[in-house]
C-alpha positions in Angstrom: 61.5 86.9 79.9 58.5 85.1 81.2 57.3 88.2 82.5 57.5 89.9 79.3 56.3 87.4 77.3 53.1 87.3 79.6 52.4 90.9 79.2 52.8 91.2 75.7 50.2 88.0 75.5 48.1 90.3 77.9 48.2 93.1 75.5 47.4 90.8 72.2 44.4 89.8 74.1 43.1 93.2 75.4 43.5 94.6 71.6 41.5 91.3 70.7 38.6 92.2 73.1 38.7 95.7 72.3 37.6 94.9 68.9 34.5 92.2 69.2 33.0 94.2 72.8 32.7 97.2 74.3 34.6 96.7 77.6 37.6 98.7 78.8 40.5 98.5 81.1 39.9 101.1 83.9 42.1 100.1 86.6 45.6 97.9 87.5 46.0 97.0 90.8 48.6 94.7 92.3 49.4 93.5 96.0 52.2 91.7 97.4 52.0 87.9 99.2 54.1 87.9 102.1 55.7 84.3 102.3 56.9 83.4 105.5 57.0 80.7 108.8 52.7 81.2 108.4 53.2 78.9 105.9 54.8 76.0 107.7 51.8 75.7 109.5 49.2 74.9 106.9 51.9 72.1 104.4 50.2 71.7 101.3 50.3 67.6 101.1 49.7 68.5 97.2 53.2 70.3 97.1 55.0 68.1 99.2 54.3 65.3 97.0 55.1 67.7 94.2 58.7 68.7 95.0 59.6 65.1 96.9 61.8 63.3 93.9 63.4 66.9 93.3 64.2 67.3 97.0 65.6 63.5 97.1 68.1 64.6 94.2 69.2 67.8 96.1 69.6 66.1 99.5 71.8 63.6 97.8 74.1 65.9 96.7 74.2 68.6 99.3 74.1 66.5 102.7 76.9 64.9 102.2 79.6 66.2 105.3 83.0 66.8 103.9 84.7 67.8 107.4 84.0 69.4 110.8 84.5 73.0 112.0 85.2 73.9 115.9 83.1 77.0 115.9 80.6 79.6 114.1 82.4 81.5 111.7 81.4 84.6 109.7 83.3 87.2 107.2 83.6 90.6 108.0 86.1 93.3 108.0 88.9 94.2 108.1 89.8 90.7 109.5 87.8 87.5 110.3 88.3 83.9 111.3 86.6 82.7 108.3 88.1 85.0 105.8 91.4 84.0 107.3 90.4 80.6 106.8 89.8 80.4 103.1 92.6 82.5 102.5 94.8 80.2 104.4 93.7 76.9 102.5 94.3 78.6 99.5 97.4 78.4 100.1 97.7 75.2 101.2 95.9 74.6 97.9 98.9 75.2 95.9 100.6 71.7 96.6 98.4 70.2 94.2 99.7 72.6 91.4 103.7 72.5 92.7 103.5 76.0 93.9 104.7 77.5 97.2 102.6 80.6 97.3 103.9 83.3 100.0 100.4 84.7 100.7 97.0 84.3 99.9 93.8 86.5 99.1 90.2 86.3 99.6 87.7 88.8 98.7 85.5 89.1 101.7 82.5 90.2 99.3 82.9 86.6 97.9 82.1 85.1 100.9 78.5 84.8 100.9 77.6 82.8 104.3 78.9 81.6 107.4 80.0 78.3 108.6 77.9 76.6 111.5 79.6 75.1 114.4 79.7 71.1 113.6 79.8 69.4 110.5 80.3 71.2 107.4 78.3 69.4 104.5 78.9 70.0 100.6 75.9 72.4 100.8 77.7 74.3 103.7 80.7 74.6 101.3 78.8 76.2 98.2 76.3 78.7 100.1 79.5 80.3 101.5 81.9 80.0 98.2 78.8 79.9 95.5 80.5 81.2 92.1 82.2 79.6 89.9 85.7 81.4 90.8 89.2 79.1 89.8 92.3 78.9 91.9 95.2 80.8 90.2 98.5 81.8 91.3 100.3 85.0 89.8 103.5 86.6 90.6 104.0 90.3 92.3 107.1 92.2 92.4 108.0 93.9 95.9 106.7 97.2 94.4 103.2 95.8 93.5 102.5 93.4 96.3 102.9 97.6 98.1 100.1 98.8 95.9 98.3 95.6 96.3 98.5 96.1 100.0 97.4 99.9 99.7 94.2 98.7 97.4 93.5 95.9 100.5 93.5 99.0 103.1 91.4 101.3 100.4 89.0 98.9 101.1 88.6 98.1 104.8 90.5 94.7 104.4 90.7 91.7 102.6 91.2 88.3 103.0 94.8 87.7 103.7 96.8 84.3 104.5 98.7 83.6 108.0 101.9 85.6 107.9 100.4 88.9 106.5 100.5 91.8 108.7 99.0 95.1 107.4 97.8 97.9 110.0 95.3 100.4 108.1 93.2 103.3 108.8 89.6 103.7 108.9 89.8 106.2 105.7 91.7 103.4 103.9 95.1 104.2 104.3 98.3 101.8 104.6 100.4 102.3 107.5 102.7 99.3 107.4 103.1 96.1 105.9 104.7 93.2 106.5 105.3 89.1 105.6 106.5 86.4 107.7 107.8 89.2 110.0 109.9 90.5 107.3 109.4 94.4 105.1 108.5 93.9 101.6 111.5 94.0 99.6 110.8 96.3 96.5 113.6 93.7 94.4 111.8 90.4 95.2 108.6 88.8 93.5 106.4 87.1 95.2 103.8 84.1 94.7 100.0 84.6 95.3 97.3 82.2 95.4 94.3 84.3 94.6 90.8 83.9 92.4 90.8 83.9 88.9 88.1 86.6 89.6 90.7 88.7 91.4 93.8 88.0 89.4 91.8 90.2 86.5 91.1 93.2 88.6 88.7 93.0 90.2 86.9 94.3 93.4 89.2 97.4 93.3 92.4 94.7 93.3 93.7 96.0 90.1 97.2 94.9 91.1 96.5 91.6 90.7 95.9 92.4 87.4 99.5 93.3 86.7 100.5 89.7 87.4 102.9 87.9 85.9 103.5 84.0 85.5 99.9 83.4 85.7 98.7 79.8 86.2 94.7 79.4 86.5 93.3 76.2 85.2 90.1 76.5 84.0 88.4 72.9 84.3 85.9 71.7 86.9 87.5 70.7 89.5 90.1 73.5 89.9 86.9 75.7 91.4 87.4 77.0 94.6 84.5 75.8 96.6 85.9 72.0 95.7 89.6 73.5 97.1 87.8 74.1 100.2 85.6 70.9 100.7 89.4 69.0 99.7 90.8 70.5 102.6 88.0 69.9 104.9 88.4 66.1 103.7 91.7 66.1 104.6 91.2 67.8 108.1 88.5 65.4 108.5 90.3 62.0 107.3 93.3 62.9 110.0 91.0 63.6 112.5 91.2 67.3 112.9 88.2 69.9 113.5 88.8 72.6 111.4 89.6 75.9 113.2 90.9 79.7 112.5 91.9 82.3 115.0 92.3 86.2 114.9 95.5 87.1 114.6 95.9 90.5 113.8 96.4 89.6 110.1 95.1 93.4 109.4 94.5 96.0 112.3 93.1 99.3 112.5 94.8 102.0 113.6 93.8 105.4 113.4 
């Protein structure tokens, strides 16, 4: 918009020049400013000064630590100790809604950063869950939670919670599946703690969408990043360093 609105103002003013002298626009030429560690060498006292009282108001509200985690941790697929993480305290997320979800999911592609070794501060907690995604909780019949499965492998993996056991194929094939050590039963249903995001579809997860049941509160506080620091507060009040192992949630095999 700003942009825009600059160059149309550019225009006006060339059309206004154009009619009281003779000059003329003959050539446009544009460079780019490489912005890097050269500047932290030269600090501009001027600037400084300029963005103190904004920095004060950010510092305040990211720096605050809302738990500890035992190591680095990064997303990737088709299985990860962070991904396997957030899916896991999703999850335990549902005791605050009286539900008893038999898995969880996490899109990997929502996971936009990785988790330092040490303490995790608020900041931490949105760079690596920074959109404004809800908890929600759907229900999947046996026959579903399959295709739900087959989407997961179609994709190279998913976040998944402990208890899920998938192996999959490089080309995106589903091999076998299980939960809690047990075959999906195409008679059951079964509860999922997902996003709000994916319970609509999304991220080629379209069974989710055929979800029935569907409880995703919409307010504030039901956002996922402040799921994740509540969890890390109650790791941290108890004691506990927050950890997450591989455990062959989903495994390749070609």
């Amino acid at each position: 918009m700003i942009k825009r609105g600059l160059l149309w103002g550019f225009g006006i003013l060339l059309m206004t020049v154009s009619c009281t002298s003779h000059y003329q626009l003959t050539d446009v030429q544009r460079s780019r400013i490489l912005v890097d560690k050269r500047y932290d060498a030269q600090i501009s006292a001027e600037a400084t000064n300029f963005l103190k009282p904004y920095k004060a108001k950010v510092d305040s509200i990211m720096s605050p630590v809302v738990g500890t985690i035992a190591k680095y941790m990064a997303a990737k697929k088709p299985e990860s100790e962070l991904s396997n993480l957030l899916a896991d305290i999703l999850v335990w997320g549902g005791k605050d809604y009286d539900e008893h979800p038999d898995l969880g999911v996490y899109n990997i592609g929502g996971i936009r950063a990785a988790f330092a070794k040490g303490k995790v501060t608020y900041g931490d907690v949105l760079d690596v869950a920074p959109f404004e995604n809800k908890i929600c909780f759907l229900t999947l019949t046996g026959v579903k939670l399959m295709e739900l499965f087959q989407q997961i492998a179609s994709r190279g993996g998913e976040g998944v919670s402990h208890g899920v056991a998938l192996t999959i194929t490089s080309d995106g094939k589903l091999i076998s599946a299980t939960l809690h050590g047990k075959q999906i039963d195409s008679q059951a249903t079964y509860r999922i703690a997902t996003l709000d995001y994916l319970a609509q579809g999304n991220d080629g997860l379209i069974a989710l969408k055929e979800g029935t049941n569907l409880l995703s509160p919409q307010t504030t506080e039901n956002n996922v990043r402040f799921i994740i620091m509540n969890y890390f507060r109650e790791q941290e009040k108890a004691g506990r360093v927050v950890d997450s192992q591989m455990e062959g949630r989903i495994v390749l095999n070609d």
